[in-house]
Residue, then its C-alpha position, 0 to 999 in steps of 0.5 A: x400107762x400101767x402102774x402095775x407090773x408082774x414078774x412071771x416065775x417058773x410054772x408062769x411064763x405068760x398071763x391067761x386072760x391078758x389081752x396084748x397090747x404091745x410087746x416093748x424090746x427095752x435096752x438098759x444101762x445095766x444090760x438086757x432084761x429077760x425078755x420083752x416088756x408085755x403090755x396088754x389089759x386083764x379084767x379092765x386093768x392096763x397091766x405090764x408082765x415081764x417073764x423072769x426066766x424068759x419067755x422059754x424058761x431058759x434063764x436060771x436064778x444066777x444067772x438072771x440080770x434082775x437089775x435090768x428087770x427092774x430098771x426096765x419096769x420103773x423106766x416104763x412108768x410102773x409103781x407096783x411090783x407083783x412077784x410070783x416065785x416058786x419055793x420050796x415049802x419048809x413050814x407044815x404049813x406050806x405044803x405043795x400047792x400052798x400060796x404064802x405071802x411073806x413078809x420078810x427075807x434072809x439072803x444066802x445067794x452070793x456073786x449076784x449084781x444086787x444095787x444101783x448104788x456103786x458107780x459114779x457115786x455123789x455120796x454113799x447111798x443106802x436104803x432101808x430094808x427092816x421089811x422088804x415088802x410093801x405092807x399095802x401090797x401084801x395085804x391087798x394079795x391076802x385079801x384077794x386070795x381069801x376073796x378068791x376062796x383060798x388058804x394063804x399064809x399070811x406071813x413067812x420068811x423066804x430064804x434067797x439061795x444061789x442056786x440052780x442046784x436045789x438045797x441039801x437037807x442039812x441046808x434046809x435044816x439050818x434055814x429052818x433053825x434061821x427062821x426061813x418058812x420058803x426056799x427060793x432062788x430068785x427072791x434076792x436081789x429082786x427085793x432090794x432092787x426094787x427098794x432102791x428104785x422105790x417100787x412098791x414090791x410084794x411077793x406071791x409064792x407058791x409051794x411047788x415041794x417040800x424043801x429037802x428033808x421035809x415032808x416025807x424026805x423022798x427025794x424031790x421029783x422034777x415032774x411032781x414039781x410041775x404037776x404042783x405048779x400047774x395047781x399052784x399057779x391056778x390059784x395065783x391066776x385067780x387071785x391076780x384076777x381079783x387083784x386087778x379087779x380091786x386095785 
């Protein structure tokens, strides 16, 4: 049974490298998650990989069912949550093709299913979130980036927007003066889902472009976002490979 999963974002939809075992069609009290569960073993390591958008990238950030996703990979016995995400780099330090691991998160999405907690209660539940990442995850993920040769941010805010429309610039303005340093659109509620059912939960995010009105303002190309996602996704392939040769 593997302990570990990967949530696949955009720009990573399958795993070079990982040998399937089985794919595992998994139903939910919540609903279908995004695909089949995809089980195999990468660099000696039993491993589950779920692709957040589908396998056909066909899935946008609101309208994802993260809590079946979640709930789907803590009933197949998983512990540890690795969450690859594509942002958008708000920080000078995040230009495109940068790795960050952030180590805490401002939501701005609305409308999205974002507990377990609502039903059929005993009592009123609530869960601490003072800091949404599992510290022992991310400093596994630094490590092993530094030990695959790359530069990493090491801390950094993710803001969570609705999207699938990407941000205005006044918006990213007023993130940044927020103290966001990424913008993604699928950051929450996956984090406070994964607290809730106690898995340990880090993110790897990859700058895929400057965030609107950031770097030299152009307007944000499609096509450059693939190009640099096929760089920054190399990179994270790398440090999961480490990873798994460690953990």
């Amino acid at each position: 049974m593997a302990d570990l999963a990967i949530i696949g974002g955009t720009g990573l939809t399958s795993l070079n490298g990982l040998e399937i075992t089985k794919r595992e069609v998994m139903h939910t009290p919540f609903g279908e998650p995004s695909g089949p569960l995809t089980h195999g073993v990468m660099n000696g390591k039993e491993v589950l990989f779920l692709a957040r958008h589908g396998s056909g990238h066909t899935i946008p950030p609101h309208r994802i069912n993260y809590r079946a996703n979640l709930w789907a990979l803590h009933n197949a016995g998983v512990k540890q949550v690795i969450a690859v995400a594509a942002v958008g780099g708000i920080h000078d330090a995040l230009p495109p093709g940068a790795l960050a691991i952030p180590d805490q998160i401002i939501d701005y999405t609305w409308g999205r299913p974002s507990t377990y907690f609502e039903d059929d209660l005993t009592h009123v539940t609530h869960v601490d979130f003072s800091y949404p990442y599992c510290e022992t995850l991310r400093l596994m993920l630094i490590e092993q980036s530094k030990a695959a040769g790359l530069c990493v941010c090491t801390e950094g805010t993710y803001g969570a927007t609705q999207g699938p429309r990407l941000e205005s610039a006044a918006e990213i303005a007023r993130m940044a003066r927020d103290g966001c340093t990424m913008v993604g659109m699928t950051g929450m509620p996956e984090a406070v889902l994964a607290r809730e059912l106690a898995l340990d939960y880090a993110c790897c995010a990859v700058s895929a472009n400057w965030a609107a009105g950031k770097g030299d303002g152009a307007i944000i190309s499609m096509s450059e976002i693939e190009e640099n996602l096929k760089v920054g996704m190399t990179r994270v392939r790398s440090v999961l490979e480490q990873l798994l040769l460690k953990i």
